[in-house]
VEXTOR-484016 format. One record per residue (C-alpha): x, y, z; residue number from 0. Coordinates in nm, 2 decimals, padded with zeros to 4 digits, always signed. Each point is the difference from the previous one (the first is absolute). Layout:
ATOM	c1	c2	c3	num
ATOM	X	Y	Z	NUM
...
***
This chain:
ATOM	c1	c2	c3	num
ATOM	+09.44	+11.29	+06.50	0
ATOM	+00.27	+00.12	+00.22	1
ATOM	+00.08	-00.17	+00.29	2
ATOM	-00.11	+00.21	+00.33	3
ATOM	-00.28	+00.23	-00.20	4
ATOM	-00.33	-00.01	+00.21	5
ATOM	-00.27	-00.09	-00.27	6
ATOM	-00.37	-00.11	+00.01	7
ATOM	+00.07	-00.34	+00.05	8
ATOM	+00.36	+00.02	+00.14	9
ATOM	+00.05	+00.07	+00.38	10
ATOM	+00.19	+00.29	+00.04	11
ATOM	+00.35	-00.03	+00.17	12
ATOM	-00.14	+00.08	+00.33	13
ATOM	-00.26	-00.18	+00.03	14
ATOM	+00.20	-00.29	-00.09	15
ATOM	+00.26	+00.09	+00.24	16
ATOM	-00.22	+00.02	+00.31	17
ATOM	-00.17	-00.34	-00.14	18
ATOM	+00.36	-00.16	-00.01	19
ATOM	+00.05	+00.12	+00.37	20
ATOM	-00.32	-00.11	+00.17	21
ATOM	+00.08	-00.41	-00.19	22
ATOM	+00.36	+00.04	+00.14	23
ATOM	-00.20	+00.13	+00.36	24
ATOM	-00.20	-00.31	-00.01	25
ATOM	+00.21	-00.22	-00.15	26
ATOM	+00.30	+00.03	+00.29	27
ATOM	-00.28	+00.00	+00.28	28
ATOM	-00.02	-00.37	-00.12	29
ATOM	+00.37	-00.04	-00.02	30
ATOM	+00.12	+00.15	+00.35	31
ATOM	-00.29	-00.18	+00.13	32
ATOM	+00.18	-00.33	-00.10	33
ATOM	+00.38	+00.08	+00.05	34
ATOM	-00.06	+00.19	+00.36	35
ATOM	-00.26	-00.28	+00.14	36
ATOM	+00.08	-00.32	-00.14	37
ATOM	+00.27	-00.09	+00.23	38
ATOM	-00.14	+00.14	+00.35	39
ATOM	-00.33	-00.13	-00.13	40
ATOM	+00.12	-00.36	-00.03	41
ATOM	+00.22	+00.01	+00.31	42
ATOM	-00.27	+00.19	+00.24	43
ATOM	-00.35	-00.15	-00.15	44
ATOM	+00.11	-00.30	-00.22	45
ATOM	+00.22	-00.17	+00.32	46
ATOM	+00.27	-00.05	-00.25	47
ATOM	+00.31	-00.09	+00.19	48
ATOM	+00.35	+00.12	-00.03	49
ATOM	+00.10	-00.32	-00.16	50
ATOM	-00.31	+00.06	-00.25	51
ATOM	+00.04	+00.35	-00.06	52
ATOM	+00.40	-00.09	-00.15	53
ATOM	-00.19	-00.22	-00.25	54
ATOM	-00.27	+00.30	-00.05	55
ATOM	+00.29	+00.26	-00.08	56
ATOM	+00.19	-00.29	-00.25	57
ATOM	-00.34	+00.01	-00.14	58
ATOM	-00.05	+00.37	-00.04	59
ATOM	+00.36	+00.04	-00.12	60
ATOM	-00.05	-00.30	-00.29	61
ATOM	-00.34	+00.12	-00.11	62
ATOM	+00.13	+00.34	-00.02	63
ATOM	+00.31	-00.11	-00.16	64
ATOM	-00.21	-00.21	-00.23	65
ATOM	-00.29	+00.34	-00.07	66
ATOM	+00.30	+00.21	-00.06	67
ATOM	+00.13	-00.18	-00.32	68
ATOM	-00.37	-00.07	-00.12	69
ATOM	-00.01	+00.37	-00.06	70
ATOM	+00.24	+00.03	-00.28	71
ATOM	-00.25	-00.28	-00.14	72
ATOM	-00.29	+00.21	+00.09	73
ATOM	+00.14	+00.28	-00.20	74
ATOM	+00.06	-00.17	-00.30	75
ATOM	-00.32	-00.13	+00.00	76
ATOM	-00.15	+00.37	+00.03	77
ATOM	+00.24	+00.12	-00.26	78
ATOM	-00.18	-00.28	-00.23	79
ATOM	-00.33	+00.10	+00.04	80
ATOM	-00.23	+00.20	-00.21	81
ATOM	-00.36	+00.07	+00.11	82
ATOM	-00.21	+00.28	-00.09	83
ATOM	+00.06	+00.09	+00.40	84
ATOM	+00.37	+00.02	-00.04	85
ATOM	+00.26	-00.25	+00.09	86
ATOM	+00.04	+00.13	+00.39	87
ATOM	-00.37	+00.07	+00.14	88
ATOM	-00.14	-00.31	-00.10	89
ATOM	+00.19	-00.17	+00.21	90
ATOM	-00.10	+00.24	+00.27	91
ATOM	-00.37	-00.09	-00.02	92
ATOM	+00.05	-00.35	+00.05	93
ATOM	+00.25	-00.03	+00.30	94
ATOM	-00.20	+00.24	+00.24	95
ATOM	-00.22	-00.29	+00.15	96
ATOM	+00.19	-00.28	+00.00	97
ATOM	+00.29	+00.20	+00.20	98
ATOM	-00.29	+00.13	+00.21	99
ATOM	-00.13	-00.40	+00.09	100
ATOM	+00.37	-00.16	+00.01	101
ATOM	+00.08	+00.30	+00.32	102
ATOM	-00.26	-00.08	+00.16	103
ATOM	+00.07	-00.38	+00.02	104
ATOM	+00.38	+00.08	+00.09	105
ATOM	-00.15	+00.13	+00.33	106
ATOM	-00.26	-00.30	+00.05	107
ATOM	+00.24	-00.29	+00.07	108
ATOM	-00.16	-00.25	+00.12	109
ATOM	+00.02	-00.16	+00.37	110
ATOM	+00.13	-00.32	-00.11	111
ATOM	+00.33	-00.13	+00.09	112
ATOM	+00.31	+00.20	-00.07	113
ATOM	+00.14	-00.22	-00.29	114
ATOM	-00.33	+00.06	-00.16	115
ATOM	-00.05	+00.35	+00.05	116
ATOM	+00.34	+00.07	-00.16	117
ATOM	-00.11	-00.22	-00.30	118
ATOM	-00.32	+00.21	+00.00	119
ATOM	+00.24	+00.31	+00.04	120
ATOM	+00.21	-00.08	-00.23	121
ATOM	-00.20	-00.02	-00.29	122
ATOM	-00.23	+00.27	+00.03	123
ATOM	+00.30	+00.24	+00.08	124
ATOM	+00.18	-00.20	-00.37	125
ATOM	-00.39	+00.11	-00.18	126
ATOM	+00.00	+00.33	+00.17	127
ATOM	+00.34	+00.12	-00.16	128
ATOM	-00.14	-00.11	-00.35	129
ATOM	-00.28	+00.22	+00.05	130
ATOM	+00.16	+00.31	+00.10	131
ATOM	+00.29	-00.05	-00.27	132
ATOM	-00.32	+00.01	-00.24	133
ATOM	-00.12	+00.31	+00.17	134
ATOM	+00.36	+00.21	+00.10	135
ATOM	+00.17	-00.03	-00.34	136
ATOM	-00.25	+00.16	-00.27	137
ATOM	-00.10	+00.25	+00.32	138
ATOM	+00.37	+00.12	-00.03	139
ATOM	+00.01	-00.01	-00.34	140
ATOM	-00.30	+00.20	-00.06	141
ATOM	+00.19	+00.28	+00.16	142
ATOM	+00.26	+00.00	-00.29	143
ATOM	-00.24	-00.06	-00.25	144
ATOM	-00.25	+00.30	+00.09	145
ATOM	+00.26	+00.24	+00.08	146
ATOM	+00.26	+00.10	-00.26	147
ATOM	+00.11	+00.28	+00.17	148
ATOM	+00.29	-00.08	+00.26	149
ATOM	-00.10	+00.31	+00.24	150
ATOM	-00.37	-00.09	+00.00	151
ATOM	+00.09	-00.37	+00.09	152
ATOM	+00.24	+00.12	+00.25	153
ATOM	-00.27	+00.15	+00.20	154
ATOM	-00.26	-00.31	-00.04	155
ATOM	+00.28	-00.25	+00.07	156
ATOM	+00.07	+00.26	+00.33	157
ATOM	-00.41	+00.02	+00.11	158
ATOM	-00.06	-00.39	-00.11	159
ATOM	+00.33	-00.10	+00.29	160
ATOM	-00.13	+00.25	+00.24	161
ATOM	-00.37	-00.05	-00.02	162
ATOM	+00.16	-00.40	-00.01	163
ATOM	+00.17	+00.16	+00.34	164
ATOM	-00.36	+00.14	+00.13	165
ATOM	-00.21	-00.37	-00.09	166
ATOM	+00.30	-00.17	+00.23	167
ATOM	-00.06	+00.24	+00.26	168
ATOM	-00.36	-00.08	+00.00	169
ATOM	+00.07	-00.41	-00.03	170
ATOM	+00.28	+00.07	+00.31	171
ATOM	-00.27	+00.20	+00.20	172
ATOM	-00.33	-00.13	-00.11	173
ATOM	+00.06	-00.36	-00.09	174
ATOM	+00.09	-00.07	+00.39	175
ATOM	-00.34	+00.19	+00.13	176
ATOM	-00.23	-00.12	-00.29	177
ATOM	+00.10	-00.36	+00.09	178
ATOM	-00.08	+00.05	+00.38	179
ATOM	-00.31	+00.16	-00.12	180
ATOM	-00.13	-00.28	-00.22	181
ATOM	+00.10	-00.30	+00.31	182
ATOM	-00.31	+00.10	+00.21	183
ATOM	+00.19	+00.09	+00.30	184
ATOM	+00.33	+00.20	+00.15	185
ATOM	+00.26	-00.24	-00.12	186
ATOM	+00.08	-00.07	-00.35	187
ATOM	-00.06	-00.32	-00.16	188
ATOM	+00.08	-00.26	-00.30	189
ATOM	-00.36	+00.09	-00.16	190
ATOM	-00.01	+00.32	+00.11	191
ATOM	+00.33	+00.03	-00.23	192
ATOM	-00.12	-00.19	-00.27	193
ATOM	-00.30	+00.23	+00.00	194
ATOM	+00.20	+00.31	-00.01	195
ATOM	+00.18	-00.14	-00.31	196
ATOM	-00.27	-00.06	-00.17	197
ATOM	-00.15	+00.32	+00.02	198
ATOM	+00.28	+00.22	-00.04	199
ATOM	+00.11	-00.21	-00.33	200
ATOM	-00.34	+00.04	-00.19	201
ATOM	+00.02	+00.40	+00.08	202
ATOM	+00.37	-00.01	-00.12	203
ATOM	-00.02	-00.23	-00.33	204
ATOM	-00.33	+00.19	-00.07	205
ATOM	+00.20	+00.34	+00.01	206
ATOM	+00.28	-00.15	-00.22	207
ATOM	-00.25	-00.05	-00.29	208
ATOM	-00.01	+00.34	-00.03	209
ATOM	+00.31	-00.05	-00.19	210
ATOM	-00.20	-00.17	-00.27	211
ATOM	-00.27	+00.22	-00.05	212
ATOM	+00.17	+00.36	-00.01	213
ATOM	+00.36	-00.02	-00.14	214
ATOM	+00.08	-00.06	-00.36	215
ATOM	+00.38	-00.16	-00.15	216
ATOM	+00.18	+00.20	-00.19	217
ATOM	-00.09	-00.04	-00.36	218
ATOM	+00.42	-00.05	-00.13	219
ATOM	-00.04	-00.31	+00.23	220
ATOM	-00.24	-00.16	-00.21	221
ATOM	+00.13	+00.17	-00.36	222
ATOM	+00.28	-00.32	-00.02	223
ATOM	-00.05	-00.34	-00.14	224
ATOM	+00.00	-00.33	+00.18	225
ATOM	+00.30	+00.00	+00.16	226
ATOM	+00.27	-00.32	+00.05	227
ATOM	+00.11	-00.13	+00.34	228
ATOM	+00.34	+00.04	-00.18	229
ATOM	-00.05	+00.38	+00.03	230
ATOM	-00.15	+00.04	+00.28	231
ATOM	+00.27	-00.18	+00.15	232
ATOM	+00.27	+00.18	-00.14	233
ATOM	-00.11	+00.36	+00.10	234
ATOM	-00.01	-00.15	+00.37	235
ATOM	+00.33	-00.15	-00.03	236
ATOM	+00.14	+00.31	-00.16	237
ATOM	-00.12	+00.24	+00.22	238
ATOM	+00.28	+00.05	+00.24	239
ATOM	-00.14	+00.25	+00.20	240
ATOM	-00.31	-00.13	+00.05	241
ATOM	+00.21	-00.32	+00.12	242
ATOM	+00.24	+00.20	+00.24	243
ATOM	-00.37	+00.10	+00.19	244
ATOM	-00.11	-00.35	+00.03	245
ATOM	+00.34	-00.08	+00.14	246
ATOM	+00.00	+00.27	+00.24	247
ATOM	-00.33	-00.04	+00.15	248
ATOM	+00.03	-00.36	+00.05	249
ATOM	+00.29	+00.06	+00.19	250
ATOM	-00.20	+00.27	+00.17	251
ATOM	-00.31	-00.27	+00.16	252
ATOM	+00.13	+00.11	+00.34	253
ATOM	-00.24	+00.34	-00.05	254
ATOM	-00.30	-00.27	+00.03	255
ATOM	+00.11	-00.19	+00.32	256
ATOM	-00.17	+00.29	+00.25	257
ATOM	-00.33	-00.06	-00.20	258
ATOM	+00.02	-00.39	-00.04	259
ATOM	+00.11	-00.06	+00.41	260
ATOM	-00.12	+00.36	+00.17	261
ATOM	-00.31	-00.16	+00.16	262
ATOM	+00.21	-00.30	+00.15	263
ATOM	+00.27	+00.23	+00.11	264
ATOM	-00.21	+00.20	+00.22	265
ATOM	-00.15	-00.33	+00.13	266
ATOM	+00.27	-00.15	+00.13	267
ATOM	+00.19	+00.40	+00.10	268
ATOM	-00.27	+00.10	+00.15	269
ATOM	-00.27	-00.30	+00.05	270
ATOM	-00.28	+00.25	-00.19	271
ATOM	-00.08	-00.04	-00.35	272
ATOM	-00.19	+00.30	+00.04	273
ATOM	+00.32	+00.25	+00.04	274
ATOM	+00.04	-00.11	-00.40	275
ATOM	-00.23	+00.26	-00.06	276
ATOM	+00.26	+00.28	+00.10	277
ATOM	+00.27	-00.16	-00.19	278
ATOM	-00.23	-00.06	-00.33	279
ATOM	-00.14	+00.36	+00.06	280
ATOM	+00.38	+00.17	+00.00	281
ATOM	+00.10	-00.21	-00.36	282
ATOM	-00.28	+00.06	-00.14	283
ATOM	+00.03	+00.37	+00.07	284
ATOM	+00.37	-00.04	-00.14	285
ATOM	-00.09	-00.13	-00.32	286
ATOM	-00.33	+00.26	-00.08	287
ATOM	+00.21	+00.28	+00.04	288
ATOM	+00.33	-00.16	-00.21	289
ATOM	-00.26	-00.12	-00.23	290
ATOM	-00.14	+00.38	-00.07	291
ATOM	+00.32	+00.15	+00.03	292
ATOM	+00.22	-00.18	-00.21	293
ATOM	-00.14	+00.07	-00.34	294
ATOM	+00.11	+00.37	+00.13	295
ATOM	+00.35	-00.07	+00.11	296
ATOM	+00.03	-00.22	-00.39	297
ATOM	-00.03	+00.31	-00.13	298
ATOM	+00.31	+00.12	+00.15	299
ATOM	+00.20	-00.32	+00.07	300
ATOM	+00.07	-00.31	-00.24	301
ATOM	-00.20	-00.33	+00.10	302
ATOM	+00.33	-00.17	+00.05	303
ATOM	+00.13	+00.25	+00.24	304
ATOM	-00.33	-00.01	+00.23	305
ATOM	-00.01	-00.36	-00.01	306
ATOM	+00.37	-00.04	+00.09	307
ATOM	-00.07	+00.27	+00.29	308
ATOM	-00.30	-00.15	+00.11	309
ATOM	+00.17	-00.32	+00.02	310
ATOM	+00.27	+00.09	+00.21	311
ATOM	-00.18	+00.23	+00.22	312
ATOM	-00.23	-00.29	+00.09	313
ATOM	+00.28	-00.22	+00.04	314
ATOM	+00.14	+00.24	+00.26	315
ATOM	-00.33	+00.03	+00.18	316
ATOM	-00.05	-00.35	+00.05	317
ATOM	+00.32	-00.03	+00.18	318
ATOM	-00.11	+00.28	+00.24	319
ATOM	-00.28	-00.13	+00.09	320
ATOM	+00.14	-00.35	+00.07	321
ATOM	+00.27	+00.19	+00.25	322
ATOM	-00.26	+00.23	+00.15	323
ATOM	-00.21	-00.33	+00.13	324
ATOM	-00.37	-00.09	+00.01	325
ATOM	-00.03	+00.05	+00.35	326
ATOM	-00.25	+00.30	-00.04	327
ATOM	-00.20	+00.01	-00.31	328
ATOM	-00.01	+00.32	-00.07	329
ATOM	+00.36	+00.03	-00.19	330
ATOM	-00.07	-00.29	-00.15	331
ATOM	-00.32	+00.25	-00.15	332
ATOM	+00.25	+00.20	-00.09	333
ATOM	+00.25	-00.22	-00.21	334
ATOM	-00.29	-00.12	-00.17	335
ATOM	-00.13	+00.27	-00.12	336
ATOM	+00.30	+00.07	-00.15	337
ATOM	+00.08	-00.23	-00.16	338
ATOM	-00.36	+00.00	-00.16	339
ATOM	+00.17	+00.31	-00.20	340
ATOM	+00.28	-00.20	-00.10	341
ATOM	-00.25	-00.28	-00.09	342
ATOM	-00.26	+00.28	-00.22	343
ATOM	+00.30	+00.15	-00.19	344
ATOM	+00.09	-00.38	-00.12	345
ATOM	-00.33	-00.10	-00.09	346
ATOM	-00.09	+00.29	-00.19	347
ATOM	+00.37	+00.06	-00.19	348
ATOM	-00.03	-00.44	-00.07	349
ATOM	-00.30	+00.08	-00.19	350
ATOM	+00.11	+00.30	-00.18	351
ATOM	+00.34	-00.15	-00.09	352
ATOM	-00.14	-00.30	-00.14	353
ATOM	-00.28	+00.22	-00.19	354
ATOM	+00.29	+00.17	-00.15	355
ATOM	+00.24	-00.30	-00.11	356
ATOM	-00.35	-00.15	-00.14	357
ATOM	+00.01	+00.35	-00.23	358
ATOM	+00.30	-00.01	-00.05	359
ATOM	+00.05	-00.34	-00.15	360
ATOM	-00.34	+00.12	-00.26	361
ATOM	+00.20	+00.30	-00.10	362
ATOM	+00.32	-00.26	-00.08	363
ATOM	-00.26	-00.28	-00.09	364
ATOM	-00.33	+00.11	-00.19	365
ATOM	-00.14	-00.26	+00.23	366
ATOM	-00.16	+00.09	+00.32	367
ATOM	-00.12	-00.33	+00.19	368
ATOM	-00.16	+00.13	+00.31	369
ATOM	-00.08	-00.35	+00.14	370
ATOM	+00.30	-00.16	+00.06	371
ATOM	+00.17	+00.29	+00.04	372
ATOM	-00.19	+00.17	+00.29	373
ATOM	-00.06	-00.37	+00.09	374
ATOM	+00.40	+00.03	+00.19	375
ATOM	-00.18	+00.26	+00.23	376
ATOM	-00.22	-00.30	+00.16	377
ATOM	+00.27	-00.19	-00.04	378
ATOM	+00.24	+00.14	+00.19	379
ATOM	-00.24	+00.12	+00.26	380
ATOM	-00.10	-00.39	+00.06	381
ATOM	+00.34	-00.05	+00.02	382
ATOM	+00.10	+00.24	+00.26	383
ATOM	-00.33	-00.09	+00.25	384
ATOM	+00.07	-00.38	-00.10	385
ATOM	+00.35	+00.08	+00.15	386
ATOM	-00.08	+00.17	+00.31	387
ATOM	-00.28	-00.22	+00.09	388
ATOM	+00.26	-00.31	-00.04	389
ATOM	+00.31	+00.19	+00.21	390
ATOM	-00.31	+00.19	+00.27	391
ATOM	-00.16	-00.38	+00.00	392
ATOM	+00.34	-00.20	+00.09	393
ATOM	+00.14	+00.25	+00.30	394
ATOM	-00.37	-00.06	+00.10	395
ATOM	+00.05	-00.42	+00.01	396
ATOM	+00.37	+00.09	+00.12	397
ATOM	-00.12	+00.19	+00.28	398
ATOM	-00.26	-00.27	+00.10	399
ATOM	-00.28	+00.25	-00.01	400
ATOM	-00.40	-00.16	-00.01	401
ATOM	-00.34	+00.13	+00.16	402
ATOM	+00.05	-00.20	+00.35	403
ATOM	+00.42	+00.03	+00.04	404
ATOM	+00.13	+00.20	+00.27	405
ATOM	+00.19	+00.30	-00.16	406
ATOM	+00.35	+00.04	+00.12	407
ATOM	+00.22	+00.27	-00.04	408
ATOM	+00.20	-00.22	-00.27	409
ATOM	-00.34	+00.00	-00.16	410
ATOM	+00.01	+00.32	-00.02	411
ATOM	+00.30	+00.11	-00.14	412
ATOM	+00.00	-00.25	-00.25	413
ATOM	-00.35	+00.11	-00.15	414
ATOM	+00.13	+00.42	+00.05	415
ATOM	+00.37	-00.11	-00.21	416
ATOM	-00.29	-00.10	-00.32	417
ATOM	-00.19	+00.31	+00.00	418
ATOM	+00.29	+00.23	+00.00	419
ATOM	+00.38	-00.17	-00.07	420
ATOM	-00.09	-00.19	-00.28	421
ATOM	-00.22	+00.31	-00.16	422
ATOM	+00.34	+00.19	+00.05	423
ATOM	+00.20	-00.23	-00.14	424
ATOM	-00.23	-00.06	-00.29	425
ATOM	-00.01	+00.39	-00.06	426
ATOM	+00.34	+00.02	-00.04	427
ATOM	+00.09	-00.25	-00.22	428
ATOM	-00.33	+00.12	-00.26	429
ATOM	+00.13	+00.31	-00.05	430
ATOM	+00.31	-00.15	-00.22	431
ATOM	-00.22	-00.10	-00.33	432
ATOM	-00.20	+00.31	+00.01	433
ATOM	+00.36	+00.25	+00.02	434
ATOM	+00.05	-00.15	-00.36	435
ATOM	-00.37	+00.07	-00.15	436
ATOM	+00.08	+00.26	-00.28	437
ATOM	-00.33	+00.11	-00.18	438
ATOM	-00.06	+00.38	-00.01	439
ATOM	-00.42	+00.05	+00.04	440
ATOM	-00.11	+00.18	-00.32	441
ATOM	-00.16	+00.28	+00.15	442
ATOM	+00.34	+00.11	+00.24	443
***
């Protein structure tokens, strides 16, 4: 059977595309839900103070840490299993409602004392990274697996990051609202937040599974024996360009600090947690339209010399807006936005790069092990918010931000040098790995 040909019992290509799309929709509903919240959550509902929320970010950044290298595992362990299902999807049935009950609970801390709650935190966050790294890695991997051709995956790695662009938008916007809707009066509340959670994770993990039932792997993916750690190690550690991406975007994590401390920043800017709408709004729009628009502009340019451009052009940005001020908001809008181009032309070329280095260490290999090697995608991501939690988290506890503080001007500055020197800085050193990437795409 050849891989891609619509049958009577195989999806066709489409159908499989727009199937992979709506999981990734529902999927990163659940995922900006955690990394947007969790901190203003915990600092504004929770009572968590600012000596706590240094121990909650050292958390974060360890379990992240820890998650990250448990992917590599995670894809070895796919790469190892045969099921009449595949070796990716079954994976994908499993994980949907334990991630769905383990986000919830992250958002139900309990009104104990402090030292307990961060126990309770602390664990449930450590459980809650197993279960997405259960979830993220076969997702990605499916996308290799059920599309050979690198211009067809191009354009579903593009509409899963910008639709993954669309379900933040709705987690920035909604999430906010839906929680003041479910606390039973004007003001928000703990329950009210845990109740949102809840809800909005059994719609997203349900969508997900929508990447079990519709998509199929790629039959080549199954066709080779029972393959040895040895090898699957060895076409990781060979695969320099694939290795030069990991590189890069971990330097890179400064792209994630807007979304990991956005919603405190305009707290203690502009004492409104609301105004986080506008800011969420104008990244969001950043990444949907570099999300659509870069498979285009791949078709002209190299992946190395878009992510090397968007790299420094963000780096640039960020700068600006740090000179320009947050004294009015609306420039800040502005910056924001973007830099959510910047941020859309790096997600999307990530993907695509490390889709290719993954073909091209098949063509140079025979051996095509989707799991562990699409697991460095979830790994480096981790990696990167793990990072910018940790560096947004400590100029937090430096600037002696909590819920009943009185903001000073100090305060201020402190918190606005996170969300846009360090990004700039970070930008700018990323782009050295990726200027030495060297893998032609097949179809240029």
């Amino acid at each position: 059977m050849s891989a891609g040909r619509p049958t009577a019992s195989v999806p066709s290509q489409r159908a499989q595309a727009v199937a992979i799309v709506v999981a990734g929709f529902g999927q990163n509903v659940v995922l900006t839900t955690v990394t947007t919240f969790v901190l203003a959550y915990l600092i504004q509902y929770a009572g968590i103070s600012s000596a706590g929320i240094a121990v909650v970010t050292a958390i974060i950044t360890v379990a992240k840490i820890v998650d990250a290298f448990t992917d590599p595992v995670m894809g070895v362990i796919i790469d190892l299993t045969r099921t009449r299902w595949g070796k990716l999807r079954p994976y994908i049935l499993f994980s949907a409602a334990p991630v769905a009950a383990l986000t919830t609970l992250i958002f139900a801390v309990p009104d104990v004392d402090e030292p307990l709650q961060l126990v309770y935190f602390g664990i449930v966050y450590l459980l809650w990274g197993f279960a997405y790294t259960v979830c993220d890695v076969p997702f990605w991997g499916l996308i290799g697996s059920a599309f050979p051709d690198p211009a067809r995956r191009t354009r579903v790695i593009g509409n899963v990051r910008a639709f993954g662009a669309i379900s933040l938008g709705l987690a920035t916007l909604g999430m906010p609202w839906l929680a003041r809707a479910l606390s039973g009066g004007g003001e928000a509340t703990g329950t009210g937040w845990t109740l949102a959670v809840l809800v909005t994770s059994v719609v997203g993990m349900g969508l997900y599974l929508l990447a079990f039932v519709v998509p199929r792997e790629r039959p080549s993916a199954l066709a080779h024996g029972r393959l040895t750690l040895r090898e699957l190690a060895g076409t990781l550690i060979r695969n320099t360009p694939l290795l030069l991406v990991l590189l890069g975007s971990v330097l890179g994590f400064g792209r994630y600090v807007v979304q990991a401390g956005g919603a405190v920043f305009v707290v203690v800017a502009y004492g409104d947690e609301g105004l986080f709408t506008l800011i969420g709004a104008a990244i969001i729009a950043g990444l949907v339209l570099a999300s659509f628009g870069t498979p285009l502009l791949l078709r002209r340019f190299s992946g190395r010399a878009l992510v090397v451009g968007s790299s420094l052009a963000g780096a640039v940005l960020y700068v600006a807006m740090y000179l320009v001020g947050f004294a009015s908001i609306l420039p800040i809008v502005v910056f924001i936005f973007l830099t959510g181009l910047t941020l859309g032309v790096f997600l999307v070329v990530q993907a695509t790069m490390i889709a290719d280095a993954v073909d091209d260490a098949e063509r140079r290999t025979g051996i095509r092990n989707d799991g562990i090697s699409f697991a460095t995608l979830t790994f480096v991501s981790k990696i990167m918010s793990a990072l910018a939690v940790l560096v947004f988290g400590l100029f937090v506890a430096a600037a002696g931000y909590q819920a009943d503080a009185m903001v000073t001007p100090e305060m201020q500055n402190t918190v606005f040098v996170a969300i846009t020197l360090v990004p700039a800085a970070s930008c700018l050193i990323s782009a050295v790995p990726f200027a030495f990437y060297r893998i032609d795409r097949p179809d240029t």
